[in-house]
C-alpha positions in Angstrom: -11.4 -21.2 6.2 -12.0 -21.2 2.5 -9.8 -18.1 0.7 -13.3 -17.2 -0.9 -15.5 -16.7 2.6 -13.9 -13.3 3.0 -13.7 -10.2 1.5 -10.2 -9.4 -0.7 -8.5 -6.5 1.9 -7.9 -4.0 -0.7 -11.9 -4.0 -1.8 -13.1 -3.6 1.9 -10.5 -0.4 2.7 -12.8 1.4 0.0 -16.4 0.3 0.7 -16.2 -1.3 4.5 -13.0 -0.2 7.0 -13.3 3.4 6.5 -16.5 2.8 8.4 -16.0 3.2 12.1 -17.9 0.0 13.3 -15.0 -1.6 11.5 -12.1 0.5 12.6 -11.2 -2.0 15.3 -10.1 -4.0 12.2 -7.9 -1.6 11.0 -6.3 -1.1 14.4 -5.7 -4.3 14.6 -3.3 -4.5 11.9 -1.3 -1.1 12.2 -1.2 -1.7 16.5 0.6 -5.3 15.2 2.5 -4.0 12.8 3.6 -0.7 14.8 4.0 -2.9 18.0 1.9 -0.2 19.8 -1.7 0.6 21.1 -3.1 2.7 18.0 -6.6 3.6 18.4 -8.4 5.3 15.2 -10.0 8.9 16.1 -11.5 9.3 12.5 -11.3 8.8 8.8 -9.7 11.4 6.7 -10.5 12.8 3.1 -7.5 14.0 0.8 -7.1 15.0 -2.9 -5.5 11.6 -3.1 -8.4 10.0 -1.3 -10.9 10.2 -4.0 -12.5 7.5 -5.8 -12.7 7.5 -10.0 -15.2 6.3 -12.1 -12.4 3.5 -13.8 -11.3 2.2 -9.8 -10.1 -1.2 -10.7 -7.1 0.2 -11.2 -7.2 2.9 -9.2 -4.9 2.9 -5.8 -6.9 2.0 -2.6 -5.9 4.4 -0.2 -6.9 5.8 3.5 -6.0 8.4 5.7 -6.5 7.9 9.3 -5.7 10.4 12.2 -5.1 8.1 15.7 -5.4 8.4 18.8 -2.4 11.1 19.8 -2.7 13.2 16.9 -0.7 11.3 14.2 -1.2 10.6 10.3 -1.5 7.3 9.2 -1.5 6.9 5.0 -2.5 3.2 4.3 -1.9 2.3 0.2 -2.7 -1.2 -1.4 -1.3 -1.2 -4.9 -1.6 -4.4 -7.1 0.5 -2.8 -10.0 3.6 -2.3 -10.7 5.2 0.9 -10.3 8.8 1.5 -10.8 8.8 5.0 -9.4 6.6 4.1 -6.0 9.5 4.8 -3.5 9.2 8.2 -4.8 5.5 8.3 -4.4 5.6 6.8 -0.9 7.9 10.0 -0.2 5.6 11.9 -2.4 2.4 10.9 -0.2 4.1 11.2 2.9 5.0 14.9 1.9 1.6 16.1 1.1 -0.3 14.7 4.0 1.7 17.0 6.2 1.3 20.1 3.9 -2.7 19.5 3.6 -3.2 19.0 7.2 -0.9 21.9 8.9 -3.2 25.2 8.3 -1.8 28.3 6.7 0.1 30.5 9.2 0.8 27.3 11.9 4.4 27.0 13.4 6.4 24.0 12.3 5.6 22.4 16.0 1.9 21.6 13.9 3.7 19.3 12.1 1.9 16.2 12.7 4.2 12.7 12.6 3.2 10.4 9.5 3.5 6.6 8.9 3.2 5.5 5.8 2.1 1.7 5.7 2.3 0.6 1.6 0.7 -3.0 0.9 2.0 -4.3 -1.9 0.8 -6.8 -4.5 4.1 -6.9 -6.4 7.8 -7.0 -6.0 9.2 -3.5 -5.2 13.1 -3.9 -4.8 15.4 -6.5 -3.7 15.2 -8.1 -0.3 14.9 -11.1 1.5 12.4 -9.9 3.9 8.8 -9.6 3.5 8.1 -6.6 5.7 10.4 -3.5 5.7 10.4 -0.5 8.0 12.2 2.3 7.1 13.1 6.0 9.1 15.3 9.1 9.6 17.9 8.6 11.6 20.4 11.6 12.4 24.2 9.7 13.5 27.1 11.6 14.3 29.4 11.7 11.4 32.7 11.8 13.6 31.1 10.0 17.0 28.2 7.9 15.4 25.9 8.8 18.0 22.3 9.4 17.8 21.1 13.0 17.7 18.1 13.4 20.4 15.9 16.1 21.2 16.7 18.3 24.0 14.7 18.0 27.6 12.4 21.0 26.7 11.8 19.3 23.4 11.2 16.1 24.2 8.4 17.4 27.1 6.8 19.3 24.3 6.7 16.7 21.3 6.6 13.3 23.3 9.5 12.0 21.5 12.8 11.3 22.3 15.3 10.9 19.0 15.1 13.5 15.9 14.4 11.2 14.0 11.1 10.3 15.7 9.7 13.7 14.5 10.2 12.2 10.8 7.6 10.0 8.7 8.1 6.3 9.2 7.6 3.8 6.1 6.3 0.4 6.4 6.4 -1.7 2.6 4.4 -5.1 3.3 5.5 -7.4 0.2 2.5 -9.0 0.3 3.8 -11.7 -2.8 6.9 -12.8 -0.7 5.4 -14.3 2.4 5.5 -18.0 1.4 6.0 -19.6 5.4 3.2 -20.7 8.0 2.1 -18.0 10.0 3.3 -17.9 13.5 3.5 -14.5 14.7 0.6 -12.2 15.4 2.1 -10.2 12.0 2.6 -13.4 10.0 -1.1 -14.4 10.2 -2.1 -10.7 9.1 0.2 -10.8 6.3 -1.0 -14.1 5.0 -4.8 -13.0 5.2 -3.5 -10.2 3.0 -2.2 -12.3 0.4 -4.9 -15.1 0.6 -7.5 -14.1 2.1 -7.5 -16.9 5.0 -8.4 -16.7 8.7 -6.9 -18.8 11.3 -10.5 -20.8 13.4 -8.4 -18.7 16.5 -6.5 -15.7 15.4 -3.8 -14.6 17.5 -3.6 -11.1 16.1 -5.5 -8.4 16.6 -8.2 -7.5 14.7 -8.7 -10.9 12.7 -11.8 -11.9 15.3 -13.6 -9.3 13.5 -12.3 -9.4 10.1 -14.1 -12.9 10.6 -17.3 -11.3 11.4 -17.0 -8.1 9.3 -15.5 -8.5 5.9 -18.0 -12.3 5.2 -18.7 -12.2 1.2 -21.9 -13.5 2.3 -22.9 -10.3 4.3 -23.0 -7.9 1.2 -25.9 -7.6 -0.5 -26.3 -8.5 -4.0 -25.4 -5.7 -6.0 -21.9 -5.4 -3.6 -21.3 -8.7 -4.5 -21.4 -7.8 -8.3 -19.0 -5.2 -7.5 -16.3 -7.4 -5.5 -16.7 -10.1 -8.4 -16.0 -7.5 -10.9 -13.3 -5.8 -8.8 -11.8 -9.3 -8.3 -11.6 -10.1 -11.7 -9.8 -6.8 -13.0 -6.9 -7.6 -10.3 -6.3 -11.3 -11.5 -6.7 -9.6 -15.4 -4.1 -7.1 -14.4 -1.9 -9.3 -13.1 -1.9 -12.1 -15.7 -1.2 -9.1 -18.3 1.5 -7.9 -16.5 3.2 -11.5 -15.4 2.3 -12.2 -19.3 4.2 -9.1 -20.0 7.4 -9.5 -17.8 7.8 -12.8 -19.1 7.5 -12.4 -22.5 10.2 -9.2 -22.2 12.7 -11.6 -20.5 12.0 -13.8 -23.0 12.6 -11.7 -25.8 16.0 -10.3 -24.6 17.1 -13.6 -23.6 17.2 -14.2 -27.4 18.7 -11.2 -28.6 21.3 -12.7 -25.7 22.1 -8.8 -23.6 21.3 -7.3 -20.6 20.0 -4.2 -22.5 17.9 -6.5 -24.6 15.6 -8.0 -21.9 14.9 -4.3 -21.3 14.5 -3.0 -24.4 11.9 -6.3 -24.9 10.2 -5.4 -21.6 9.5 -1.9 -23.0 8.3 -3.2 -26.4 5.7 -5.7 -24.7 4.4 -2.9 -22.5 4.0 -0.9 -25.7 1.9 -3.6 -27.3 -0.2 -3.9 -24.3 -0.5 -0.5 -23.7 -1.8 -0.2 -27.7 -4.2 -2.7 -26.6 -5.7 -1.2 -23.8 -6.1 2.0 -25.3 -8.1 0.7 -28.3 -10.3 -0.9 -25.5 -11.1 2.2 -24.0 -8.8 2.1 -20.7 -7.7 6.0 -19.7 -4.5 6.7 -20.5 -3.9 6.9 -16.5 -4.7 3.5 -16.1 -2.2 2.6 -18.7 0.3 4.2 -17.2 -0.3 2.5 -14.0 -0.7 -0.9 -15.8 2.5 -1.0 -17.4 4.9 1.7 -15.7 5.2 3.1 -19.1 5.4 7.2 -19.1 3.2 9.3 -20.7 5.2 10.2 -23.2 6.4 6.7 -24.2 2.4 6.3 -25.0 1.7 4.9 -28.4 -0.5 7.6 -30.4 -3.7 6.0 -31.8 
């Protein structure tokens, strides 16, 4: 089907999935990619989790609790970020400080995975999906540390490691092959927006039905045409920018130039921006810059 006929992923985690007639979406996509029955008990609200008045550029982010207890974080970020390792750790963190109550033993300590859908390149890789954990080896033996009997009764798992969060990055950008695996056709609906006539993975039969553009109502379909047409503005500024950089230290014929031009095109569109209006914050997330590298208007 036409890339248009359904609803962009990151736009319908805000105003759609988070309700429960559509969790079975959802579950769909984390059961294929965690190769596991996960079933969705509810939706979760976190300081992280809150919309802002300027959301074009705001993360898209939910907080699930499933079936046996566990955290799952989903993030679908369109900018880049140089620093977003460190906030996947970051986000991972404070979802187990919110949600372990004051005075708890460590045993409350519920297991997180962090699933980050990304619209840009983050790294270097050949791979478009990565899965990362804690893994405790011996140093002199190189075998895996487990938990002991009473410990595995008690927590269900059976490694150390399995007590730690688990990351998931999805470079959305780098699949560029034909779907043939139940994960394949979910990560090409999340770059283009296309549904196999039979989907083989779970959860796509009803993205089908669920996330239609013709379903919304009017005024929803101002929103996703408006949403839709920040991302693609973003994006061509940024591409715009990164190019331009490259291109600019290419002349000046150094390594250190093409980042020195990088930083001085950011600058220019950050100046930009904030004459328009944008909030410093969405700056910040639209060019990587720091606050303190900021131009002063």
């Amino acid at each position: 089907m036409a890339k248009e006929n359904f609803i962009r992923f990151d736009w319908a985690a805000k105003r759609l999935l988070r309700q429960k007639s559509n969790f079975v979406v959802l579950e769909g996509l984390l059961s294929t990619l965690l190769n596991e029955e996960i079933k969705i008990e509810r939706m979760l609200e976190s300081e992280s989790n809150q919309d802002t008045f300027d959301d074009k550029f705001n993360r898209v982010d939910m907080l699930a609790e499933n079936s046996k207890g566990e955290l799952v974080i989903i993030e679908i970020q369109n900018n880049r970020e140089l620093d977003y390792f460190h906030r996947m750790l970051y986000g991972a963190s404070k979802a187990i400080t919110e949600y372990i109550s004051r005075g708890e033993p460590f045993a409350k300590v519920r297991k997180i995975y962090s699933i980050n859908i990304l619209y840009f390149d983050l790294g270097q890789g050949k791979d478009y999906v990565y899965h990362g954990r804690t893994e405790f080896r011996g140093i002199h033996t190189n075998d895996v540390l487990k938990l002991s009997e009473h410990q595995q009764q008690q927590f269900l798992y059976q490694d150390v490691g399995d007590l730690f969060p688990e990351y998931y990055v999805l470079r959305v950008d780098e699949f560029d092959k034909k779907a043939l695996t139940p994960l394949d056709e979910w990560i090409a609906f999340l770059k283009t927006g296309n549904i196999p006539d039979k989907p083989q993975a779970k959860g796509l039969s009803e993205a089908k039905e669920s996330l239609l553009i013709s379903r919304l109502s009017k005024k929803e379909q101002r929103e996703y045409d408006a949403h839709m047409e920040a991302v693609r503005y973003q994006r061509s500024v940024i591409q715009t920018g990164l190019i331009e950089g490259k291109m600019e230290g290419i002349k000046e014929g150094k390594a250190e130039g093409i980042v020195e031009g990088e930083k001085r095109k950011a600058l220019s569109i950050a100046r930009n921006a904030l004459k328009m209006g944008m909030e410093k914050e969405s700056v910040i997330q639209l060019t990587g810059l720091s606050r303190e590298d900021l131009p002063d208007l």
